[in-house]
C-alpha positions in Angstrom: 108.2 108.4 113.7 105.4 110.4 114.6 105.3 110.9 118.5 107.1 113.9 120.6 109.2 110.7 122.2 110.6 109.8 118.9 111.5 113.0 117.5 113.2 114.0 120.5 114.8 111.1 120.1 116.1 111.5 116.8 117.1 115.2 117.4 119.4 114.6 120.2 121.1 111.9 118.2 121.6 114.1 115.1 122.7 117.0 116.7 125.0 114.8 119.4 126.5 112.7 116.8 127.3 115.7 115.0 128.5 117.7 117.9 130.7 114.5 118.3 132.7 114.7 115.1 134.3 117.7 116.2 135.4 116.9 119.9 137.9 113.6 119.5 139.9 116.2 116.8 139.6 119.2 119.3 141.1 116.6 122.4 143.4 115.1 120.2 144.9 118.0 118.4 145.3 120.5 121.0 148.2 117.8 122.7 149.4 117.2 119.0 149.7 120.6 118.6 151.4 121.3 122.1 153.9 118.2 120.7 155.0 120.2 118.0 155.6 123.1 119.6 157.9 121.5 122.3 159.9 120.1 119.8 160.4 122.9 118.0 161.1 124.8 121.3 163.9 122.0 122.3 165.4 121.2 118.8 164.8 124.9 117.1 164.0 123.1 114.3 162.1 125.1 111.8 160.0 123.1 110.3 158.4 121.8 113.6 157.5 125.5 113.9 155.9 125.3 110.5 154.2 122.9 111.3 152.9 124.0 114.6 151.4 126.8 113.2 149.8 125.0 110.0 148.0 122.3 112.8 147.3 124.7 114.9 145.3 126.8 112.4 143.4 123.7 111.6 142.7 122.8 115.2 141.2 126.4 115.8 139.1 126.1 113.0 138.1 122.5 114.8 137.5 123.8 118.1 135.5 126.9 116.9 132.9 124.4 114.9 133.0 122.1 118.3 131.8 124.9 120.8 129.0 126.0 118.5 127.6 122.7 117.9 128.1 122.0 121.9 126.0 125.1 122.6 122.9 123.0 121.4 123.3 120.5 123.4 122.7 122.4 126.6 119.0 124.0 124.8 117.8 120.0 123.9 117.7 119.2 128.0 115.2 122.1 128.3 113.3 122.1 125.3 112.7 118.0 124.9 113.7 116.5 128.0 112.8 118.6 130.7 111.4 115.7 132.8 114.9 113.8 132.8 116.7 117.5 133.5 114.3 117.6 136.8 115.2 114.0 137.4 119.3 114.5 137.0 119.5 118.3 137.6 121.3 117.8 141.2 123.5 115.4 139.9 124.5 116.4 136.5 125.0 120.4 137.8 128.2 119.6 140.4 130.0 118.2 137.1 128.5 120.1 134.7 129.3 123.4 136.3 133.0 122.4 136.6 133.3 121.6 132.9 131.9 124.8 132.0 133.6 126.8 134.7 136.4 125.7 135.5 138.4 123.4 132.3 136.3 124.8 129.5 137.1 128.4 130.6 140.7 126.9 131.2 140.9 126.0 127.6 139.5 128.9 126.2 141.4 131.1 128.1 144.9 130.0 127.7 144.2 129.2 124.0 143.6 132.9 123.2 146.6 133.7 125.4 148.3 131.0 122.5 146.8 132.5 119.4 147.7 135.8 120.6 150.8 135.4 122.6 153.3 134.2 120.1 155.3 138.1 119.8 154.3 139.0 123.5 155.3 135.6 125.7 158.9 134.4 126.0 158.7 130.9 124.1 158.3 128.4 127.3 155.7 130.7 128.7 153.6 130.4 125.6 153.9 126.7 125.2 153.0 126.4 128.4 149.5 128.1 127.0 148.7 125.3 124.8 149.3 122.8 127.2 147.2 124.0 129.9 144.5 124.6 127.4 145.3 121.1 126.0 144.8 119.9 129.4 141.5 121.7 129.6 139.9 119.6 126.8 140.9 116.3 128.4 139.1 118.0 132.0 135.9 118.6 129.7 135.8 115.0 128.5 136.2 113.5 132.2 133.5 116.1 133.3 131.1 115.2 131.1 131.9 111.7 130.6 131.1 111.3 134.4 127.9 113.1 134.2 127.3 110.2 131.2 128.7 107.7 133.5 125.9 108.1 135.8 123.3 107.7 133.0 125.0 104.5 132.5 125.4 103.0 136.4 123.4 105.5 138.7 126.0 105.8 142.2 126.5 108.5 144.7 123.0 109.6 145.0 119.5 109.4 146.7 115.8 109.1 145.6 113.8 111.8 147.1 110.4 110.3 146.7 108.3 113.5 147.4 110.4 115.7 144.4 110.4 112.9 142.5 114.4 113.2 141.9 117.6 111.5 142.6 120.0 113.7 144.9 123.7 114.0 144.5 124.9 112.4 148.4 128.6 111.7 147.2 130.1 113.5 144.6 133.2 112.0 144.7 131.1 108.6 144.2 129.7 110.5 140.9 133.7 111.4 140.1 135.0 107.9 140.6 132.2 105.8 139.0 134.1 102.8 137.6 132.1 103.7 134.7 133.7 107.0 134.1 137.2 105.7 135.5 137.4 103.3 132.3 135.6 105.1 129.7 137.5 108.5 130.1 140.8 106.7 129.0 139.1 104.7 126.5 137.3 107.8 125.0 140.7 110.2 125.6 142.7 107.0 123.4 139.8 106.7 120.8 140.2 110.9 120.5 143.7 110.2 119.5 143.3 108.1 117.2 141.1 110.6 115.7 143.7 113.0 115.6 146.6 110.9 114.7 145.1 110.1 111.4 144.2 113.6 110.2 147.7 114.8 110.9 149.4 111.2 109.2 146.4 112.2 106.0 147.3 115.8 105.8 150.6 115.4 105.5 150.8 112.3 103.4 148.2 113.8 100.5 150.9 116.6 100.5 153.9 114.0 100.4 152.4 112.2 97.5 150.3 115.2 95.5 153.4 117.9 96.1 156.3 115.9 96.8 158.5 118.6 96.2 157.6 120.6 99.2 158.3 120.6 102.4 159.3 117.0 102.2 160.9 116.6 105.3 158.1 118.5 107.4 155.6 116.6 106.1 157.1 113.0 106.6 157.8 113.9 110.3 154.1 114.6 110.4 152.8 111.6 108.7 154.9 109.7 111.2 153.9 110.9 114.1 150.2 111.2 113.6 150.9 107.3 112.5 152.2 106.6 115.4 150.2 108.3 117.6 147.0 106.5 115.9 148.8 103.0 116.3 149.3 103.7 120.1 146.2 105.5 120.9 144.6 102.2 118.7 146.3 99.6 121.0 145.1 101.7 124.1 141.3 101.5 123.0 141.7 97.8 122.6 142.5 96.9 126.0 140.6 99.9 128.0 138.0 98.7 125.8 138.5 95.0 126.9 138.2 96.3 130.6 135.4 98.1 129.8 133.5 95.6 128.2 133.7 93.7 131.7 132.2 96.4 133.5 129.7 96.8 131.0 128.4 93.4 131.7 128.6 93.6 135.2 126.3 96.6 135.2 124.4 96.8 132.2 124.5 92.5 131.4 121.6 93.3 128.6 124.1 95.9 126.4 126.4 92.9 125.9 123.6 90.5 125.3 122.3 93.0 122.6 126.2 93.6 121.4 126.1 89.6 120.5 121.9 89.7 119.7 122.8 86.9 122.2 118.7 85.7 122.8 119.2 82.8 125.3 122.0 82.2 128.3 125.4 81.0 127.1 126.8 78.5 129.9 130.4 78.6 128.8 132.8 79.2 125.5 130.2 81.9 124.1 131.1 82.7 120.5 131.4 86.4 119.2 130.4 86.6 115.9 132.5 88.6 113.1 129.4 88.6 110.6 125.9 87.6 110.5 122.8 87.2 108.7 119.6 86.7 110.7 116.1 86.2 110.4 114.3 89.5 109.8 113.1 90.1 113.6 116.7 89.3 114.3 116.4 86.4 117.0 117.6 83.6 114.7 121.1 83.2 112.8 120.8 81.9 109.1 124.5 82.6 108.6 127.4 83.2 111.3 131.0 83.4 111.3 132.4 83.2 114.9 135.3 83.1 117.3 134.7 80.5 119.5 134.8 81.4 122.8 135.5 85.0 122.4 132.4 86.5 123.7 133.1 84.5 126.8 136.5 86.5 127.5 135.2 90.5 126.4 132.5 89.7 129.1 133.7 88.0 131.8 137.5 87.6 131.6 137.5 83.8 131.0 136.3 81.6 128.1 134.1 79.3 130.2 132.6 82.3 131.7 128.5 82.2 131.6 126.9 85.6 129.4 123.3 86.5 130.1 120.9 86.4 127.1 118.3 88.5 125.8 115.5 86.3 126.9 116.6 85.8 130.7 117.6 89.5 131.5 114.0 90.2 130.1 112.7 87.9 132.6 114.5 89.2 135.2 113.8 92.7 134.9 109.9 92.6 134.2 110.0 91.6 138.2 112.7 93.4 139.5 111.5 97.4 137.4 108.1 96.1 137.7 106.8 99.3 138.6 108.9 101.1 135.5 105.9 100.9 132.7 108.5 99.3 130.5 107.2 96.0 128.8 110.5 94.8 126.6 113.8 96.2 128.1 115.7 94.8 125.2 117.4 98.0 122.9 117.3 97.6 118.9 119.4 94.4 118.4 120.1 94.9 114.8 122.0 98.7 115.7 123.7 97.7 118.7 125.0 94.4 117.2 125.8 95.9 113.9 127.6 99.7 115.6 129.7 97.4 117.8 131.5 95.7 114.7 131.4 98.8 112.7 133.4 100.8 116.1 135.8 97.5 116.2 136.0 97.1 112.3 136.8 100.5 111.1 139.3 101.1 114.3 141.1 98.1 113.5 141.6 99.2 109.7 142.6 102.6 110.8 145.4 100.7 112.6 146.2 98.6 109.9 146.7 101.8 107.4 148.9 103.0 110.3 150.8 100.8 110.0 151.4 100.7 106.2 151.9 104.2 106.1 154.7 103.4 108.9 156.6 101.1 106.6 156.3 103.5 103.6 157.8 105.5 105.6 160.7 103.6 107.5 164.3 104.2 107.1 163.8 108.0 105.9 162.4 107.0 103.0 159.7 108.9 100.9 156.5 107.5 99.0 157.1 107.8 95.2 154.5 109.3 93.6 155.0 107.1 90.4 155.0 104.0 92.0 152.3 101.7 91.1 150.9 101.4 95.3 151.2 105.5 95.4 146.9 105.8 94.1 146.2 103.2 96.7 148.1 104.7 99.2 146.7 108.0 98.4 143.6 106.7 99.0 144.0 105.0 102.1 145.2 108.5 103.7 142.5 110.4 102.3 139.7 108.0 104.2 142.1 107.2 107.2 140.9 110.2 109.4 137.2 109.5 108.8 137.8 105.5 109.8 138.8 106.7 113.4 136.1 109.3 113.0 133.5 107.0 112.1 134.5 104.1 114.4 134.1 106.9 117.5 130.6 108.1 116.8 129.4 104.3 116.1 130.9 103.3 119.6 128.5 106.4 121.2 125.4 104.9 119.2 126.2 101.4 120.3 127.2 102.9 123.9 123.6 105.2 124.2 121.3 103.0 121.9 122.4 100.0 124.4 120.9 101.6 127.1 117.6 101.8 125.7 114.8 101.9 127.1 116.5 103.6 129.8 117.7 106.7 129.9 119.4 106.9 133.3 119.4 102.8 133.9 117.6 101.2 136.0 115.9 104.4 137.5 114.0 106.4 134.4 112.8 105.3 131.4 113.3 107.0 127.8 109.9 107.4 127.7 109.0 109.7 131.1 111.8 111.6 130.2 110.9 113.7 127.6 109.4 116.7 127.8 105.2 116.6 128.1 104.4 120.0 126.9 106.3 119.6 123.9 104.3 119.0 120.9 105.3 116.9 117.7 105.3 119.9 115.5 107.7 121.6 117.9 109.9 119.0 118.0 109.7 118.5 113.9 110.5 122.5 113.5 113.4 122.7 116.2 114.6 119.7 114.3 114.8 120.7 110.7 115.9 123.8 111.8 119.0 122.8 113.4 119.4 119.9 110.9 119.6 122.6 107.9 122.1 124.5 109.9 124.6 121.7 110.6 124.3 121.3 107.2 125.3 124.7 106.4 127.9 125.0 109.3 129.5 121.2 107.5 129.9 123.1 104.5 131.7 126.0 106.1 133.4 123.4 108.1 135.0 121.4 105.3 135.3 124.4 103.3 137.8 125.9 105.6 139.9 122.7 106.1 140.0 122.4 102.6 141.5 125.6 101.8 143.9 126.0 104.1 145.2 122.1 104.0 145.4 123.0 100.1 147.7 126.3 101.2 150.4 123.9 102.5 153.1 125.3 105.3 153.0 128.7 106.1 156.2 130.2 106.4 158.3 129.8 109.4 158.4 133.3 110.7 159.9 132.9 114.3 158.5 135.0 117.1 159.6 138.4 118.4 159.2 139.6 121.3 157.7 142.8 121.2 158.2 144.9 124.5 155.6 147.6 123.5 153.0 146.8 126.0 150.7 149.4 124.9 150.4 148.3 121.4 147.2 145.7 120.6 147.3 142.4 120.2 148.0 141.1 116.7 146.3 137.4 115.8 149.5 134.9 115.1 148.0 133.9 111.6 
């Protein structure tokens, strides 16, 4: 790893993996959040309160971590890739420029009128502040997931051969990419998930390591981040079956490389749960496999036919002859291996889910003496980071499966990256912002820590102050 290309490489995915473990909570919690409050604004309930104001303290802390780490992302398309920002600019700025303008300043807005509000806005006025700015994280993801979308299956655009660009023609086309129609759902569901498991963790380590407060509270928690997990988990698995089949119909060689499938399966393709290969990965030692199953993520049908490795390498060495790219293959071993990871810890997140669910069932509370209690205990403390995990191994297998492209089919990894940049640069921006993550995780976790650990603050229900001259006070 010694060229500008490669550190570039591994920059952007440090810093966008990173930046990626903060915006499925921030999506996610700001509705969960907004749920609370409604209830409590319907029933009067206080402990709904309670616990609007505990989760919503967490979810700041969240989102505050999330537009830091976003900032960087902007600097990386001007300091490494300035060739691809040239290339993209006109198409990436239309959507771009609406995230930033438009639904991130919607969110960020209306959540200071929500941190702010709660003694100056009559009660539906100010949950109407955390919806809107709810809604304005779910607007970020579709902007930016259609931007994405085009790296992924290039449409609404033309090649100006004299600049040396593609040209946005159709925006709408850009908008309404059946990339982006199927992967914003899948990624809003897979942000949920997220999200329901923190709030089913929190509040079950509190239900098991200080059962004797705010009992109730916390066991309405625990259920519905539960049940928000177990829907939002069932949603990811059929968007994600309809987006497998779009996947192969415009990028055939990402399922190929999801299988390591090397040569052209007529019919009844097997997916394989678990295997061991030879070392350069193109031969199976040991496989266990669903017959069939490959067949029907790909194509719908279990006779259907799935392109290998081999053939789509064929193919495309005529059809991007002029692209300078010799194997258009992507790593087999981390495709293959993040695409059962993503599937694997999603499908154990549900399955804890679920268990916490029956613990649960009939008003009942976990007992902390009971023999199941330490697994259980456990089980919530690692059920958050499943989700987690399972997210930012579907955006390796979903970017490192488009290798070596980095918009398909039109620019390759390799002419997009900047040319004056050296590989000392690259190493120093690197380390640099590596150390600080690491610096900002601390601070991060630190903070969740301590105010999880503080349990429910007290209910204190807003009044309305009619002093308009007097300054804002922060809610917490």
């Amino acid at each position: 790893m010694d060229t500008a290309l490669d550190l570039a490489r591994w920059q952007f995915g440090i810093t966008t993996v990173y930046h990626f473990l903060f915006v499925p909570m921030t999506i996610s919690m700001a509705f969960l959040v907004a749920i609370m409050q409604t209830v409590w604004w319907k029933t009067g309930n206080e402990r709904w309160l309670k616990l609007t104001r505990f989760f919503g303290k967490l979810f700041l802390i969240n989102f505050a971590m999330g537009v830091v780490t976003g900032i960087v992302q902007e600097f990386q398309f001007g300091m490494n890739w300035s060739s691809y920002s040239r290339f993209v600019g006109d198409i990436f700025g239309a959507p771009l420029a609406i995230e930033g303008l438009l639904a991130f300043f919607l969110e960020s807005t209306f959540l200071g009128l929500w941190i702010f509000g709660w003694d100056r806005l009559k009660p539906g006025l100010h949950l109407m502040t955390i919806w809107i700015a709810a809604i304005g994280t779910a607007l970020s993801a579709y902007f930016i997931l259609a931007a994405n979308s085009f790296m992924q299956n290039p449409v609404g655009f033309t090649m100006n051969e004299e600049r040396g660009r593609a040209e946005l023609t159709d925006f709408m086309a850009v908008l309404t990419n059946k990339v982006a129609l199927i992967t914003v759902p899948h990624t809003l569901f897979a942000a949920f998930m997220v999200g329901g498991g923190f709030v089913a963790a929190v509040a079950m380590w509190h239900l098991l390591r200080r059962p004797e407060q705010d009992v109730e509270a916390f066991r309405s928690a625990a259920k519905l981040g539960a049940v928000t997990l177990l829907i939002a988990g069932i949603g990811v698995v059929l968007t994600g079956d309809i987006q497998g089949k779009i996947m192969t119909e415009v990028q055939p060689m990402k399922m190929a490389a999801a299988e390591a499938l090397y040569e052209d399966a007529d019919s009844n393709a097997p997916f394989s749960v678990f295997t061991v290969g030879t070392l350069d990965g193109t031969k199976p030692l040991f496989s266990i496999e669903v017959p069939g199953l490959l067949s029907q993520l790909a194509t719908g049908s279990f006779d259907g036919e799935v392109r290998g490795i081999n053939s789509l390498n064929e193919e495309y060495a005529t059809k991007y002859a002029d692209s300078g790219i010799t194997d258009f293959a992507p790593n087999i071993p981390v495709t293959y291996w993040s695409f059962r990871l993503m599937m694997g810890l999603g499908f154990a997140a549900m399955a804890a889910s679920a268990w916490i669910l029956w613990v649960l069932r009939k008003g009942r509370v976990p007992n902390p003496a009971a023999r199941s209690t330490r697994w259980l205990l456990w089980t919530a403390l690692v059920l958050p980071l499943m989700p987690l995990f399972a997210n930012s191994f579907g955006w390796i297998f979903t970017e490192m499966g488009r290798q070596p492209w980095v918009v398909f089919g039109l620019m390759s990894t390799e002419t997009g990256v900047s040319p004056s940049v050296s590989s000392a640069q690259v190493w120093t921006s690197m380390i640099g912002f590596t150390l600080l993550y690491g610096a900002l995780a601390v601070v991060e976790v630190k903070l969740l820590l301590t105010f999880i650990g503080k349990g429910l603050p007290e209910a204190n229900p807003p009044q309305l102050d009619d002093d308009s001259d007097a300054p804002l006070a922060f809610a917490y």
